[in-house]
Structure formats: C-alpha cells, structure tokens
C-alpha positions in Angstrom: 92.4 188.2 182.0 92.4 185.4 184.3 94.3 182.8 182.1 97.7 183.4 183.2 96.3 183.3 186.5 95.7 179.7 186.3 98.1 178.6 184.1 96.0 178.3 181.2 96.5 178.6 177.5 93.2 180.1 176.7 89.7 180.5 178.3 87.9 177.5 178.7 84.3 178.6 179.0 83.8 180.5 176.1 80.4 180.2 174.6 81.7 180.1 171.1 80.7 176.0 169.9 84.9 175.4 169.6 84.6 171.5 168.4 87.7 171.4 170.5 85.7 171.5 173.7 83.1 169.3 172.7 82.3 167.0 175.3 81.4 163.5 174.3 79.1 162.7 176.8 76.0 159.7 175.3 73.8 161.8 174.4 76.3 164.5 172.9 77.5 160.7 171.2 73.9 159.3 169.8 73.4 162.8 168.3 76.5 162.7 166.6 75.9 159.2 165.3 72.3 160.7 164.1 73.6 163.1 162.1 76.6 160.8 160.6 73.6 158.0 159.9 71.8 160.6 157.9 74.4 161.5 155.6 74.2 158.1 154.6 71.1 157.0 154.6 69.5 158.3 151.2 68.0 161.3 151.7 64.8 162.8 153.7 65.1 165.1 156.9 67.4 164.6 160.3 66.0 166.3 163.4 68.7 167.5 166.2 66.9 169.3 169.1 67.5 170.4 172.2 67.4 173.4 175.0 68.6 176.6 174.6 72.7 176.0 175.4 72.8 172.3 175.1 75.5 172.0 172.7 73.6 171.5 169.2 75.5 173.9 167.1 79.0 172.7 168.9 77.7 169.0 167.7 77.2 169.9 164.4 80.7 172.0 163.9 82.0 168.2 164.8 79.7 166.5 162.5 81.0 169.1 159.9 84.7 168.1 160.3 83.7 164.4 160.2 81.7 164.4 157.3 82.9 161.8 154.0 85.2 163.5 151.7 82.1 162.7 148.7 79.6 164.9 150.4 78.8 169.2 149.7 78.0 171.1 152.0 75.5 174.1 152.3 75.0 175.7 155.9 72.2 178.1 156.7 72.4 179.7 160.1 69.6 182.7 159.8 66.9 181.0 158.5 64.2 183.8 158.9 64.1 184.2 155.3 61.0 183.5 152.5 60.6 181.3 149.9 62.8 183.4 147.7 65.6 183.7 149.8 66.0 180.7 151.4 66.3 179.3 147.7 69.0 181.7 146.8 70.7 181.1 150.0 70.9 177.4 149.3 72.5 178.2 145.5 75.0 180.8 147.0 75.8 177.6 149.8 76.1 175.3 146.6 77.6 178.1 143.9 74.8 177.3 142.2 74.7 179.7 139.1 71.3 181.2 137.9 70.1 181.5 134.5 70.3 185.3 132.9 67.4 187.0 134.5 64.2 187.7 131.9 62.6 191.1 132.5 60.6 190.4 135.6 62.0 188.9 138.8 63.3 185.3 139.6 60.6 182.9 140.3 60.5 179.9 142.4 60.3 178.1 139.7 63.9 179.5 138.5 65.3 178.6 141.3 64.0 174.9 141.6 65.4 174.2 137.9 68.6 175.4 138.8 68.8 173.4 141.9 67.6 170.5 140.6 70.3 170.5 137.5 73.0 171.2 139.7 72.2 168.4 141.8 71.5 166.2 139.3 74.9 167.2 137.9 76.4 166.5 141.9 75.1 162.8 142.1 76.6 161.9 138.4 79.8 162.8 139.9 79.1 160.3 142.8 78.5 163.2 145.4 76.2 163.5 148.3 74.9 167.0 148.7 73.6 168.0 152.5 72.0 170.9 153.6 72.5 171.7 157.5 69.4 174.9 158.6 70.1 175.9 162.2 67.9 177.5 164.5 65.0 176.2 162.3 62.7 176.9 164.8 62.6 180.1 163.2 61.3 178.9 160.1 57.8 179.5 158.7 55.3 176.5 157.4 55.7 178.4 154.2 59.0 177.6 153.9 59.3 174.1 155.4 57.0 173.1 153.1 59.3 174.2 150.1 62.3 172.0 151.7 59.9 169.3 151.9 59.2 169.7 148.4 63.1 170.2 147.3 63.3 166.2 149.1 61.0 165.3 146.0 64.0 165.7 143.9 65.4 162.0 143.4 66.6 159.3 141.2 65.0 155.7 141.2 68.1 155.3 143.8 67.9 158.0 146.4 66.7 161.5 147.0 69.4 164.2 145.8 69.1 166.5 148.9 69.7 165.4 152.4 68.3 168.5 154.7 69.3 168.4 158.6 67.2 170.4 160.9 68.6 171.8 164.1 66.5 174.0 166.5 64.7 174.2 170.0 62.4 172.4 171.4 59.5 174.2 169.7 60.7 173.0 166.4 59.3 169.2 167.3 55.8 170.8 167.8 55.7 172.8 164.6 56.5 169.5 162.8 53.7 168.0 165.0 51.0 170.0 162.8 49.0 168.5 160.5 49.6 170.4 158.1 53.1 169.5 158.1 52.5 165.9 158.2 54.0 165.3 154.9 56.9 166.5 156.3 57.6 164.8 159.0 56.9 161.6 157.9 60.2 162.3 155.9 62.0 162.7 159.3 64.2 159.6 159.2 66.2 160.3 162.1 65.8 162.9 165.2 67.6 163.3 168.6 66.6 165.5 171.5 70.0 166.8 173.0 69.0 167.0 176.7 71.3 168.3 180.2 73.8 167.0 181.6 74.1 164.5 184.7 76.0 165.9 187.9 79.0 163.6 186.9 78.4 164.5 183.4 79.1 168.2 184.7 81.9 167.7 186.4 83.8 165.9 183.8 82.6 168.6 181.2 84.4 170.9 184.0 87.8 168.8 183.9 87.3 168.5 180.6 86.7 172.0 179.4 90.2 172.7 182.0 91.9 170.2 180.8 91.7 171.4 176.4 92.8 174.7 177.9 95.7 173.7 179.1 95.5 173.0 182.9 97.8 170.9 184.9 97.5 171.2 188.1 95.1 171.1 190.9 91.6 172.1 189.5 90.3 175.6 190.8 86.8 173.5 190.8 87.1 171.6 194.0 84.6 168.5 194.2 82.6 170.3 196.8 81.0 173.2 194.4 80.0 170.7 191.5 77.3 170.0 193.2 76.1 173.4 193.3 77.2 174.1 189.6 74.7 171.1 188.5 71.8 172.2 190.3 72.5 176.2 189.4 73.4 175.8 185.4 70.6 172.7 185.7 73.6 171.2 183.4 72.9 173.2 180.4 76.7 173.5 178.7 76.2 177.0 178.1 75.1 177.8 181.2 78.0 176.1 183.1 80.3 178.1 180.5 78.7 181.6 181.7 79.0 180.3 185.5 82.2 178.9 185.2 83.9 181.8 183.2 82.8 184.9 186.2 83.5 182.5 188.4 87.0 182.3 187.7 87.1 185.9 187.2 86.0 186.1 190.3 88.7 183.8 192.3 91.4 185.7 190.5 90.3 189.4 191.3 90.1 187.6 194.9 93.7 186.1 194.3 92.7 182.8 194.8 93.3 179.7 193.5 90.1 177.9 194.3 86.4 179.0 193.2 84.8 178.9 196.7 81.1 178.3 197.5 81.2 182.6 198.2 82.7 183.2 194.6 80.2 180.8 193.2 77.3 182.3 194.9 78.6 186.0 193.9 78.9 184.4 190.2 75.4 183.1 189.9 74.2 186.5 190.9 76.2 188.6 188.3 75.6 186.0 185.5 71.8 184.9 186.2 70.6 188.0 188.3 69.8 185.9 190.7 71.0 184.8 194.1 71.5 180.8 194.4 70.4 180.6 197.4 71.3 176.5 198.3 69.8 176.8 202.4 66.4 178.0 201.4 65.9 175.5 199.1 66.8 172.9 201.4 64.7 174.3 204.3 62.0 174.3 202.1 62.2 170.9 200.4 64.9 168.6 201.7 64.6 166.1 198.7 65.3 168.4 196.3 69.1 169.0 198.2 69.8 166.3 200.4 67.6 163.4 199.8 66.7 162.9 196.4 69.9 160.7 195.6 69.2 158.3 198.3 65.1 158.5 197.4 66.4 157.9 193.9 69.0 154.7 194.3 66.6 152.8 196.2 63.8 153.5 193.7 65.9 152.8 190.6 65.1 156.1 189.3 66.5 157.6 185.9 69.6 157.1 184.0 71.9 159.5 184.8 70.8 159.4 188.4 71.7 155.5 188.2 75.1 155.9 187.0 77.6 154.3 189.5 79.7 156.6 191.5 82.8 157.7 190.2 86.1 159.6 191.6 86.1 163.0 190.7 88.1 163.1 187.2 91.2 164.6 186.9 91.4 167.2 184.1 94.0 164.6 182.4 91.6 161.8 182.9 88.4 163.8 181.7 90.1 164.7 178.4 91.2 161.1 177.7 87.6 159.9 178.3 86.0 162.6 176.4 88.0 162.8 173.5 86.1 161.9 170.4 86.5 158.4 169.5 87.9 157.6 165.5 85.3 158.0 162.9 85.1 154.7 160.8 82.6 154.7 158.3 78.5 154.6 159.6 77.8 151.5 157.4 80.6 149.7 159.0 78.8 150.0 162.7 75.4 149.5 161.7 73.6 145.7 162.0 70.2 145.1 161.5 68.1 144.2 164.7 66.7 140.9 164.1 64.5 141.2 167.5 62.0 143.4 166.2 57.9 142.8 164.9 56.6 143.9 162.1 53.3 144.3 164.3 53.3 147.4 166.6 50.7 145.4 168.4 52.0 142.8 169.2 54.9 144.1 170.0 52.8 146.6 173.1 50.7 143.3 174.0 54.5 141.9 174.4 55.2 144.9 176.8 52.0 145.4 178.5 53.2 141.5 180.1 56.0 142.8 181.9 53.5 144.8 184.0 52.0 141.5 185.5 48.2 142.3 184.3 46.3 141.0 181.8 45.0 143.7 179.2 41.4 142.9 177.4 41.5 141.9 173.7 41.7 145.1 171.1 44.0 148.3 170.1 46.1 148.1 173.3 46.3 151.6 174.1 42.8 151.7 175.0 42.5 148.3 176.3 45.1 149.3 178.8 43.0 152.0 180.6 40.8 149.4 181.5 43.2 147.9 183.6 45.0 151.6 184.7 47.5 151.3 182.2 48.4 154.1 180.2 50.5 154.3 176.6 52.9 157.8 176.9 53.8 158.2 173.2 57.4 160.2 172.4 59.9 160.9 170.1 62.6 161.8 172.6 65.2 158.9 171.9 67.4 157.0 174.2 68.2 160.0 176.4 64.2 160.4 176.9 63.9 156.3 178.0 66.5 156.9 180.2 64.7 159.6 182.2 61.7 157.5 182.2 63.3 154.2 182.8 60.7 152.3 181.5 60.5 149.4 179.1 59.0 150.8 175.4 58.5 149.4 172.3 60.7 151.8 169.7 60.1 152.3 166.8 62.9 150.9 164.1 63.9 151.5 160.4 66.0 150.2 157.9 65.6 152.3 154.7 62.1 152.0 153.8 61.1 149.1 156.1 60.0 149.3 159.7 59.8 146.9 162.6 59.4 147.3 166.4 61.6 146.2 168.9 60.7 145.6 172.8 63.7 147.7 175.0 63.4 145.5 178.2 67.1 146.8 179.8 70.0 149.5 179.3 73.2 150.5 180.9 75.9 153.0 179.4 77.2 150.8 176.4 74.4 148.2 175.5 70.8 147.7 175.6 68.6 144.7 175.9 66.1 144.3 173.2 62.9 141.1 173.3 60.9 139.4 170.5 58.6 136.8 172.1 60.9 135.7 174.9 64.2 135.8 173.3 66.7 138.7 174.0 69.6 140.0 172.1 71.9 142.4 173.5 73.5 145.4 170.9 75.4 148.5 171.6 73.6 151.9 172.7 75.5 153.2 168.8 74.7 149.8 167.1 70.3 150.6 168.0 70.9 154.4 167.8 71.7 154.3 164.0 68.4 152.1 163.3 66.1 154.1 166.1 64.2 157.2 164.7 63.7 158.3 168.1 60.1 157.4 168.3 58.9 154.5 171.0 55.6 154.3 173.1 55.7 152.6 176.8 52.9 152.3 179.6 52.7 153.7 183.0 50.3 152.7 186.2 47.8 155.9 186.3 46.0 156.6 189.3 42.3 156.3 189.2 41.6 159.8 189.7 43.9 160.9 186.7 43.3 163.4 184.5 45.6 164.3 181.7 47.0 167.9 183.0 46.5 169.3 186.6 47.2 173.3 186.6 46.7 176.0 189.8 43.6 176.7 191.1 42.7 173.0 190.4 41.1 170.7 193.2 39.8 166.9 193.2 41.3 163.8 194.1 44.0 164.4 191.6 45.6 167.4 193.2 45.2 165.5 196.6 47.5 162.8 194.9 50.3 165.2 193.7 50.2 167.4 196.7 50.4 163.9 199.2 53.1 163.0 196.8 55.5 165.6 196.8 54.9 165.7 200.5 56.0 162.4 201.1 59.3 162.9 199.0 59.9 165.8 200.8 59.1 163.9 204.3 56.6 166.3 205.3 53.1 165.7 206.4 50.1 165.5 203.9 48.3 168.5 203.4 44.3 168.3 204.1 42.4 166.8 201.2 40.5 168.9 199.2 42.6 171.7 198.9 43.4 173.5 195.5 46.8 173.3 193.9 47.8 176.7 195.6 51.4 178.7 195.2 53.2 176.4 197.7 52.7 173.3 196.3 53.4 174.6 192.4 56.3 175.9 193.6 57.3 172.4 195.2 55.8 171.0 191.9 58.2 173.7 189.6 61.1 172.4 192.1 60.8 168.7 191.5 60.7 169.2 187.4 63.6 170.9 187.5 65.3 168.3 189.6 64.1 165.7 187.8 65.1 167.3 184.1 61.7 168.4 183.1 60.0 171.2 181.5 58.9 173.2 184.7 55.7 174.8 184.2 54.2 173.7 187.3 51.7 172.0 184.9 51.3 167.8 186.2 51.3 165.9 183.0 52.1 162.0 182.6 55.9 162.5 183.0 55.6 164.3 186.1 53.2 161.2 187.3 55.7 158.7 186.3 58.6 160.3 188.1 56.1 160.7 191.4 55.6 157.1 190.9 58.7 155.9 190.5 60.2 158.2 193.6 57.4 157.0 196.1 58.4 152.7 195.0 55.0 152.2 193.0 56.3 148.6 191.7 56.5 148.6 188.2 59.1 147.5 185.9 62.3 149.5 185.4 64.9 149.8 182.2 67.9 150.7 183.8 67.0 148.5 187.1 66.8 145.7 184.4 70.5 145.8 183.1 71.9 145.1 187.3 69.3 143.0 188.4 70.5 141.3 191.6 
C-alpha cells in the first residue's frame, strides 16, 4: 500500500526470512561461518540458537544457497513428529525409497536400513548428505536421541549424516540434560544468534530500505533510531513489525518522515503497548540518557564499545552489508597454535590477569577463596562480547581439543595468549575452530549468593538495590530492605538494557554487568584491543 508512497519497489519489513534482506551484521556472520564449518567438518551435530525473531531461519535460507555443489539436502521445518515420522520425513527429504511393506507396519528398524543404504550409496558417489531440523526446540528426548543414533552411521573416515539443529533458547537446556549427554557431546559447533546493537539497527534499517529500492532521503530520520532500538530491543523481527505500521502510518498521514508521534502510535498497534520514552527516563535516567556515557568510561560491552559512526546512508548500508564471496571453509581456517592442551593451566593463566594469587588445586574452587568466580557458557563470541571479559575457550580441530586464553577483541581480530606470547587471528579465522564453549572469572561480592529473587533480603539485595541506585544517580535505599516491586522493576529495566534475559532474577551476569557499570577494576576484553 505504502510502497509507491516512498518510492519503493517492494516492502521492506516483511517478516518472511527473504535471504535478500539478510543483514550481515558479526554475529549474523560467525553463525553463518558455523553452519558452513559444519558442512565440512565430518559429521556430528551444529547448534544455531537464538531469540524468538533474531534471524535464524533467514541465516539458514543463506547457508542453503551457499552450500558446496557435493552436498544433499534434507530440511525439516515441523519437527513435532515421533520416531516414525521423523524417519519418514527424513527419506521423503532424501527420496529415499522403502522396501515393499510385509504385513504389519514399518518399523524403525526399516527405516534405519534404508537410510543407512542410501547414505552409504551417497558417500560412494563422493556426496555429503546434511540434514537441517528447525524449530527443534519442539523436539522430544525420544526423538533426539534417534538423530543421535542416525550420527552412529559412519565409515572409518567420517560420519554419513551431518544434522544442524536450529531452535530457541530452550533448545541449549534440553541438550543440557543428562540424559542427553551423549548427545551433546556430538555438538561440534553452536552459535547463539543474539540482538542487535543501536548502530547495528539502524544500518539493518538503511539496509532493509536500501534492497527495496530506496533512493532518496530515508523516511527513518536519525532521531527515532534510538527509540526503534530500545522499543524492538533489536530483535530483526521485531523492528520488521515496527517498521512496516510505521510506514503505514506516515503515509495514511501523507508524510514522508516516520515521526516520534507515528512511531509511538506504531508501537501501540503492533505490541499493544504504549512506548512511553518520558516515564522511563523519569524513573531511571541511566536506562535513557546516561547509560552510554556510564558505559564508555567503564569500557562496558561490545556493541556498546563500537566507535561512533555517521548515520548510513541506505546506499552505504547495502554496500557494507552485502554478503561477502563464499570461498571454500578449508581455505579460511588455520589452526591456533596458542592454545593448551591443559584447561588448567590455561584458567591458572587467566586467573593472573586479575592481579591475585589463587591457592594451589582445581581453579574454579580455588578461586572462591580469593572472591573469584568461574561463569561457565556456551554462548560464543557474541556472549564474550557482552561480558567483556578475558576466557579461556574452548577449541577443536576434528577430534583434538586445546584451550586458548582470549586476552583482547575488536570487530575483525582477536587477541589470543599461551604463557606470555600473543597471536593475533581474525574474529572468522577463531570462529571456525571455537565450539562456542569458554569459562572466565568475575570479582563476587562477599555476600553473594548464586540467584537473588523478590521478597529476598540480606546483604546481597542491599548490594543490587545500592547498585542500581548508583547507576541511576539516586540515593541508596535503607539497608535491610527486601527486593520489593520498585527495585525488580529497575532490575527487569537494566537486563533489558543491557541484552539480558529479564526475569528480574540477579544471577552472575547481572553481577558482572553491575560491576562493570559502577568501575569495579577488573580486566576488560574489548578495553584490551584500544589500550591507551
């Protein structure tokens, strides 16, 4: 409706995952590299997750057009299915063709053989055969075990099924189980696809305009992309719903430009909510106003790091997030030479760059005794750059594993350390070896406990509440006082900001960010790559 409007050649925020419109931003780019590594790495499980709207299925439409000419391709999008007929599904992907059915029903079994021969068949002809399950989330242990077992099928070179898994958040704590262990020791590679930045957004904007086939002044003046961030929280699909009744809105208004009014009126329709920008900063001025300055001179988190750019034209934004040429994986990937084959050593190595000495044993718990604590993930380079901490991650190369110390990180290359001596590699170069998992250490305080909830009181709450205060450059509430509505709602606020899951619930992430916001000294991974 609005298209000729604005002079554009189709709609540019439809939800539909167009690989057109993907935007390249790094993490959209390390998830994409994931997936290409895993088609080339032998077999076993890749893990792509991310929230609700972050662009996973978009990604993989890409990695579909991009895979090598050698490989088959079966794609399962409803996976809410049993053993039974996720099998079948996987030989009507492959034209697999069953054997005459005896009198009673197909068993497992059946299916299996047939699989298995017609693989076997596949990898004679030199061809890689990839099965890509989204919205696995939705899949029951039942059934993840029988992929798992379908990865048992192998020649003395290589496994004959490579299976990518691509679901929400929930899918990394089903495979956390034990009795999915098996499993997910098969993972070889996994990527959580987080938000965008507020620059990130506004190129996606110019970007999204610009494959749509806008040329002149953008409708999105640099005044509302603010407000678009901290509304869609930079979640792709959500900017596409905002963005989309938005212009709508500016044309039944006859106007050219998507004013703060229109954008407020949007939110409403499209979130049934009101986005109501004043309250907030009445109530919290950090969360508006202050957090960028409060987060420069702390050398906060990645994308809040970023250096300050001009807002992109939609010519501009399309150039820069155009997808670069796919050359081959094997032809980008080098193997880290700066890594220990002892995790231990490799954590003693960290634990140095914190400036105390940590007692002799398992470091993890030797750390405590000092107020260390390890924080454990499997979040990838996106998740170290919202922690900005130093981390030992965890590295493999086919079969073998190492460890390498991550001491500093800009856009394109990190900083790795193996007693003393540094190497620097591009962010695509470690991404392709890096399975996602790593382990770093933050200061606790000594009243820590591992989750604060409402209704709590202690020393602990008295530490959050004085916290969040202080960022928000109000007075200290009295001590002693339980974690009431006011401060969880100032405690929902700042994990939102901040790119975190916002239950209101005070885990070790939420104490790292309070430390790093309020200058507790400690060292920093993106602070590390523009040292002064």
């Amino acid at each position: 409706m609005y298209t000729h409007f604005f002079s554009l050649k189709q709609s540019p925020f439809s939800i539909a995952p167009d690989p057109r419109y993907l935007f390249m931003s790094e993490r959209h780019r390390e998830a994409l590299a994931h997936l290409l590594y895993g088609v080339g790495s032998g077999g076993g499980f890749v893990l792509l997750t991310g929230e609700i709207g972050a662009g996973k299925t978009t990604v993989c439409r890409c990695f579909i057009e991009q895979i090598p000419s050698n490989t088959r391709l079966a794609y399962i999008f409803n996976p809410k299915l049993s053993v039974e007929e996720l099998l079948l599904s996987i030989c009507d992907e492959f034209r697999i063709a069953l054997l005459p059915p005896g009198p009673g029903p197909v068993s497992v079994k059946s299916y299996v053989d047939a699989i298995n021969t017609d693989l076997l068949a596949s990898h004679a002809r030199g061809k890689n055969n990839v099965l890509i399950i989204d919205e696995a989330q939705n899949l029951s242990a039942d059934v993840l075990e029988q992929l798992r077992l379908l990865t048992n099928l192998e020649t003395n070179e290589r496994k004959l099924l490579q299976i990518i898994l691509i679901g929400q958040p929930e899918l990394r704590t089903m495979l956390a189980r034990p009795e999915l262990e098996q499993l997910a020791q098969r993972v070889i590679a996994r990527y959580h696809l987080g938000s965008l930045s507020e620059q990130e957004t506004a190129s996606y904007i110019a970007h999204r305009m610009a494959v749509a086939g806008a040329t002149g002044p953008s409708p999105f003046k640099r005044a509302v992309l603010p407000r678009i961030h901290q509304i869609t929280y930079g979640v792709p699909r959500r900017i596409n719903l905002l963005c989309d009744r938005a212009l709508l809105g500016a044309y039944v208004e006859n106007s050219h430009e998507v004013t703060r009014a229109i954008l407020r009126r949007a939110a409403g329709e499209v979130f049934s909510i009101q986005a109501k920008g004043p309250s907030l900063r009445k109530r919290w001025p950090v969360l508006a106003a202050g957090v960028a300055a409060a987060v420069a001179v702390s050398a906060a988190a990645a994308w809040q790091l970023m250096p300050a750019r001009k807002a992109p034209t939609v010519a501009a934004a399309a150039a820069a997030a155009a997808p670069p040429a796919t050359a081959p994986v094997a032809a980008v990937v080098s193997l880290v030479p700066l890594a220990h084959a002892d995790e231990q050593r490799a954590l003693r190595e960290l634990a140095a760059l914190w400036h105390v000495t940590v007692p002799p044993g398992e470091i993890c718990q030797s750390a405590m005794k000092v107020n260390l604590r390890c924080h454990q993930s499997k979040g990838g380079l996106y998740d170290l750059r919202q922690l900005d901490r130093p981390a030992v991650l965890t590295l493999r190369d086919g079969a073998n594993v190492s460890y390498a110390m991550l001491i500093a990180m800009d856009e394109d290359e990190v900083t790795l350390s193996f007693d003393g001596r540094k190497q620097k590699l591009s962010v695509a170069t470690l991404a392709l070896r890096f399975d996602g998992a790593f382990t770093t250490l933050w200061k606790m305080p000594r009243t820590y406990r591992d989750q604060v909830a409402g209704g709590e009181q202690g020393p602990d709450v008295d530490w959050i509440a004085a916290s969040l205060a202080r960022l928000g450059g109000e007075a200290a509430p009295a001590a002693g006082q339980p974690l009431g509505a006011d401060t969880l709602e100032l405690l929902r606020r700042f994990q939102i900001q901040q790119n975190m899951k916002a239950d209101g619930v005070a885990g070790p992430r939420t104490y790292m960010r309070l430390n790093q916001l309020n200058g507790v000294p400690e060292p920093h991974l993106l602070a590390a790559a523009n040292v002064k």
